[in-house]
N, C-alpha and C positions, 0 to 999 in steps of 0.2 A: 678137830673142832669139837667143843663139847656143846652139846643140842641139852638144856634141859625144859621138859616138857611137865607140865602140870598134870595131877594124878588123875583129874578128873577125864582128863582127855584119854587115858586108860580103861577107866572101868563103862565108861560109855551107859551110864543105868540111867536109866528114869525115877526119880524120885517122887513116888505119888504125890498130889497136890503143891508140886514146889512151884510148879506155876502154870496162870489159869489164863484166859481159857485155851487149849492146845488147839492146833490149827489139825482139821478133819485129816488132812494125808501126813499125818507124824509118823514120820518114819524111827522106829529105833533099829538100825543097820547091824550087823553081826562083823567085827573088824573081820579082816582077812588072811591078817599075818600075825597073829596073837590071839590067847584065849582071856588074859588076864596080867596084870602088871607084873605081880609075881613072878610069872611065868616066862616075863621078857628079862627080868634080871638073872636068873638063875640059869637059863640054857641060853642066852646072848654070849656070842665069844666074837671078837673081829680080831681075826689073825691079816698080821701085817707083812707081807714078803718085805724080800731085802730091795727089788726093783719093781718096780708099778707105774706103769702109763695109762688111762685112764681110755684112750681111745685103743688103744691095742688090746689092751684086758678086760676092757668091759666094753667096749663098744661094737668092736670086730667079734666080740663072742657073743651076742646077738645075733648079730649078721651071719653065722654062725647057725643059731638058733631059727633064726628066720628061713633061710637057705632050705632046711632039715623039713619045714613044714610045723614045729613045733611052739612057732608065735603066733595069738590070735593076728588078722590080717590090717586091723588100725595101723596108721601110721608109725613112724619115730617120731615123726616131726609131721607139724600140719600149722600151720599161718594162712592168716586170712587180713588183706585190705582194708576190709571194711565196705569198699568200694565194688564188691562182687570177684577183684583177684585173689583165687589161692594159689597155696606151694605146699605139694606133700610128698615127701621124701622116707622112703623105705632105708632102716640101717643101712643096706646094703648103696642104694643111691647117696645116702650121708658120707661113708666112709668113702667113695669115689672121689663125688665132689670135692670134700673135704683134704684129700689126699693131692687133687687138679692144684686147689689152692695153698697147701705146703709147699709143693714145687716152686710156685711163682714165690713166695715167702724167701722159700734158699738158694734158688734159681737169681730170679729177677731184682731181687732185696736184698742178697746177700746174707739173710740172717741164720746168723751163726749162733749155736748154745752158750747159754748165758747174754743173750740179748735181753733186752727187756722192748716190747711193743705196745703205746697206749693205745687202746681201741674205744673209738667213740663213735658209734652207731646208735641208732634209735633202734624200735623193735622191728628189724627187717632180716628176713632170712642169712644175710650174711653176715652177721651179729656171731649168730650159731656157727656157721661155718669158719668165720677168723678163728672164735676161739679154738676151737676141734682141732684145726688147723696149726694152728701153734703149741699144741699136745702133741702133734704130729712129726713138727721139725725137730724133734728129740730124737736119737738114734733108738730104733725101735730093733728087735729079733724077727727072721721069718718063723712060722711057724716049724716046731723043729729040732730050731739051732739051739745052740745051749746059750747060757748068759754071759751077757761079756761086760767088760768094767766101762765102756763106755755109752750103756744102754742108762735109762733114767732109773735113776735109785729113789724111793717112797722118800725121802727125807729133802729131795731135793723141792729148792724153791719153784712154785709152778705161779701162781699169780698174788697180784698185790691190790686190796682194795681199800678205800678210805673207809672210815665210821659214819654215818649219817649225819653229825655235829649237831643233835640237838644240845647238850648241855656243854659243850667247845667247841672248839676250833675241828674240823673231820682229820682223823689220822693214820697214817699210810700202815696196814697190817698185810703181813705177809703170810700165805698158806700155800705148806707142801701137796704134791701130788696125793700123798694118801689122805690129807685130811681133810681137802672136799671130794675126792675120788675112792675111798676109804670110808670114812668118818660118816662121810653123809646118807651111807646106808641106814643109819639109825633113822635118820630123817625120811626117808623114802618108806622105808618098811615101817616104820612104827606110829608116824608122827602124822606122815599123807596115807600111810594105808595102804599103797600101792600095788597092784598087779601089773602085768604084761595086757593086760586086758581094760586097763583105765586110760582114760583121756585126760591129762592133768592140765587147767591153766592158773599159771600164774600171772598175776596181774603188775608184777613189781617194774619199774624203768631197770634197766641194763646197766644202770650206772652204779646200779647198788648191789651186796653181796649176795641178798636176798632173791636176784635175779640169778645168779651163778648156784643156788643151794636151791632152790627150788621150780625152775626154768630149763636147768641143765644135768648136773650132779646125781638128785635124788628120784627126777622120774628115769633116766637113762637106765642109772644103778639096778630100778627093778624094771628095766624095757618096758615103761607104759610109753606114751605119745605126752609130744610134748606140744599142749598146743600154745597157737601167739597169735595177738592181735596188734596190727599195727598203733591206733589208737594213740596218735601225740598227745591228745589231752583226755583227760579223766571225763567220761559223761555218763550218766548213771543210767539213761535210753540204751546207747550199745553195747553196755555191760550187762545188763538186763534181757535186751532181743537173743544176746550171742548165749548166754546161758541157754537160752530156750530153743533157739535154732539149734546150736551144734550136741553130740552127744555128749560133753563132757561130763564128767562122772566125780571131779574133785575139783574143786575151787580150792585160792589162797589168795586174800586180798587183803590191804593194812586196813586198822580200824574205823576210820576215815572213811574209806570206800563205804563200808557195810554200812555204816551211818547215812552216806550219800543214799546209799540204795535203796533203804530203808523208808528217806523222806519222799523216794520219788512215787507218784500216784502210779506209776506201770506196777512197782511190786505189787500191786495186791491182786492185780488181773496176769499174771504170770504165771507161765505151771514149767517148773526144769524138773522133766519126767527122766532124766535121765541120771540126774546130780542125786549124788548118793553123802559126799562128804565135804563141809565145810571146815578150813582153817585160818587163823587171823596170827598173826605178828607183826612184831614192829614198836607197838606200844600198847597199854594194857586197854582192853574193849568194854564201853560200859554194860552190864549186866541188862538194862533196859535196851539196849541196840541186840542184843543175842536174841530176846524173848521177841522183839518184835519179828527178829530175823525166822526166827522158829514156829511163833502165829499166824507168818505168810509164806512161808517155805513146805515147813514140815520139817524142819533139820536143825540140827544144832550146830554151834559155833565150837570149833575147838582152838584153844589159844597155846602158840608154841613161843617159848623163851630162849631166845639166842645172839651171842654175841662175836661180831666182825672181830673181837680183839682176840678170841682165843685160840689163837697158836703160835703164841708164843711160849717155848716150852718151857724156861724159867719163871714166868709170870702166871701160866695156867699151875702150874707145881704147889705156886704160894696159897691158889686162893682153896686147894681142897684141903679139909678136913674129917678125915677119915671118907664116909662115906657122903660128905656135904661138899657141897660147893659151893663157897661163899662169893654173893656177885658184887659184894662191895658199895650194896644198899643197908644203912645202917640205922637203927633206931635208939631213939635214946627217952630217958626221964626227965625234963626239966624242973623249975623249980615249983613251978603250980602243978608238976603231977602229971601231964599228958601233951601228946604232939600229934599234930594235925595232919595227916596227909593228903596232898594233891586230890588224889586220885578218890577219894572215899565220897568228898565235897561233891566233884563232880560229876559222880554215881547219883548223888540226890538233885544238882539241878536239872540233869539231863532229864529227868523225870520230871521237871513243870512241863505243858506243854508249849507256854511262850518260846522254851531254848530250844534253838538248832544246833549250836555246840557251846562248849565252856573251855577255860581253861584257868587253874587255880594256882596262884603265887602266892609268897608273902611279902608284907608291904609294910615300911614305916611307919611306927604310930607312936608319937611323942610320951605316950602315956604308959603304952601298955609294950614298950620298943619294938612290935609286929605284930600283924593281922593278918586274917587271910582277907586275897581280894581277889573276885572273880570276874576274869572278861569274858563277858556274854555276846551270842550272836544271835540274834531273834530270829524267831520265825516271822514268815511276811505278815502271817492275818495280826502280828502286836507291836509293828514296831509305830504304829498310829496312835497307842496305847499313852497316856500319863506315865513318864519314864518313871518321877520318884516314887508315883504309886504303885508302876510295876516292881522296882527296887524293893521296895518295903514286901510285898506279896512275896515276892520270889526268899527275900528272907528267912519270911515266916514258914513257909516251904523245908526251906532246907534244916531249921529247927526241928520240926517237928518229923522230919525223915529221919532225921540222924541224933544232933545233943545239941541243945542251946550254943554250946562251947562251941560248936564247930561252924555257925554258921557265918557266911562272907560281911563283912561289915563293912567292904568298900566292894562297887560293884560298878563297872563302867560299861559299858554297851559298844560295840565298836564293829566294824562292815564284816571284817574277817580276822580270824589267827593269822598270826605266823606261824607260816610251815615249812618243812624240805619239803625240796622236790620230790622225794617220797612218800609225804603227807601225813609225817610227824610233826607234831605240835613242839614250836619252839619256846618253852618255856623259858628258857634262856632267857631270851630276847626279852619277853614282857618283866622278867625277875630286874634285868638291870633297869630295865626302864622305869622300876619304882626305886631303885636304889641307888642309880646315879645325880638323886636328885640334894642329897643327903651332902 
């Protein structure tokens, strides 16, 4: 899987005066596993064997590690209710477990190599265990023996996840053993930072790949603790309390959350004396949601760029260009000179303080054949407000942020976006809805 991550999330500087006023405990962190970008390109090497199982090679050699005395004493694994029940499981407890339930798997289930098992669980400790678990029904080596041709080979197929379908239909992508068992070291070590000494939580649902690269893969890869909250629905109170009760040390939540988190009156009376590093993907974060995230934190946001589709090893092949990676977002010149993006619009309205969130399409206009048009979600203290006066205001706004050109000239007000269940914006959805009208 290729992880590409933005430069800034490397050099980690502060840039005097880039933004005011800095919240009193501003932490600028010293990464842990790099000095300098540079410096991750030139001596990064990821050597691939011929065979790789993900729980035998990286997970038992932990346990391993732990065994020896030489893991700090944090979990592997640590989940919490919500309700006051934990579950914390030492590698060496994982690998048991985990091993109780392959049997039953090839045992009681009959499943045999080259099965394929859907697993749909919410975020409960046997989530973790199935998967491991089925890493595990793979003919593995005792420690020792030499390799044999019916052990799991790094190429072979390990799990299948869909795309999140914000701009289609979601579609079924397949990745081998090495390349979120392998691959996602980049993402562990460079991207979350990670030690054996971090508590990492991700905030993603299970049903996304996001949950498997950042949940499982990338903290295991450098033996931090993985932690998990039960939490069926998003609330910005128990995301908030749990930062501050538990010691986690890395967060990673979609743009969405931080936004949430952001509006809610707990963050400003919050202290997470323990959280050292924030990360966002999924879709791009507005620069206004970072600063505020950073004025009542102390910390910055750093935004990772990655895609469910890449490994496919013919189609990953296509899109590099020496040393670029092309993702298949393209720009162009039209015939007045300039084009508009989504994303820039709603950089500037997100900064009125009537909006709670935006989201920017293009839309039919008999004259000019498109406009941009922005669905607005108010905040509560304006939705009392003269709509076409707030219309007109918020206009003038985003004129005067950005270019006369860019600003929404249809603007509709509505309760909520459409979202995935992972709390990307379906742009989709609102694009056809001005366009199937045509």
């Amino acid at each position: 899987m290729e992880i590409l991550l933005r430069a800034k999330c490397f050099q980690r500087l502060a840039i005097p005066g880039s933004v005011r006023p800095l919240h009193n405990d501003y932490r600028l962190v010293t990464p842990q596993n790099f000095s300098n970008y540079d410096s991750i390109k030139q001596d990064f090497k990821l050597e691939i064997p011929e065979y790789f199982n993900f729980a035998q090679d990286v997970l038992d050699q932990w346990t391993n590690v732990e065994k020896a005395g030489k893991r700090p004493s944090n979990p592997a694994f640590w989940w919490i209710s919500g309700k006051g029940k934990e579950v914390r499981w030492s590698f060496e407890e994982l690998g048991s477990l985990s091993r109780k339930f392959a049997n039953i798997l090839t045992e009681a289930c009959a499943l045999q190599r080259g099965d394929r098992v859907i697993l749909i669980l919410p975020r409960i400790p046997e989530w973790w265990l199935a998967n491991v678990a089925c890493l595990r029904t793979e003919p593995q080596r005792r420690v020792g023996e030499p390799q044999g041709d019916d052990e799991t080979k790094h190429d072979e197929m390990m799990a299948i996840y869909f795309t999140s379908g914000t701009s289609g239909p979601p579609k079924m992508t397949g990745h081998t053993h090495s390349s979120f068992g392998l691959g996602l070291s980049v993402n562990g070590r460079f991207w979350l930072d990670l030690t054996s000494s971090d508590v990492m939580w991700n905030t993603s649902d299970t049903g996304w790949a996001k949950s498997a690269w950042s949940s499982v893969f990338s903290p295991w890869i450098q033996g931090a603790c993985v932690f998990a909250h039960y939490l069926p629905h998003f609330e910005p109170t128990s995301i908030l309390q749990t930062l501050s009760k538990f010691p986690i040390t890395v967060f990673c939540s979609a743009p969405t959350a931080y936004r949430m988190l952001v509006q809610s009156d707990m963050s400003r009376s919050c202290k997470f004396k323990n959280l050292k590093h924030c990360v966002s993907a999924g879709e791009p974060i507005n620069p206004e949601v970072i600063e505020q995230w950073r004025n009542r934190t102390g910390l910055d946001i750093y935004e990772g760029y990655g895609q469910t589709e890449t490994d496919n090893p013919t189609k990953t092949a296509s899109t590099l260009r020496g040393n670029f990676y092309i993702t298949g977002d393209r720009g162009y010149m039209d015939e007045d000179g300039y084009r508009i993006g989504p994303f820039e619009v709603e950089n500037a309205l997100i900064e009125h303080p009537a909006i709670a969130e935006s989201a920017v399409v293009s839309s039919p206009d008999p004259v000019r054949g498109e406009v941009v048009k922005a669905f607005i979600v108010l905040n509560p203290d304006y939705k009392s407000r003269d709509q076409e006066e707030l219309k007109k205001e918020i206009q003038e706004h985003v004129k005067k942020t950005t270019a006369p050109y860019k600003y929404p000239r249809k603007v509709e007000f509505i309760q909520e976006l459409p979202k995935t269940s992972s709390g990307k914006i379906k742009r989709n959805e609102l694009r056809k809805k001005e366009w199937e009208t045509i």
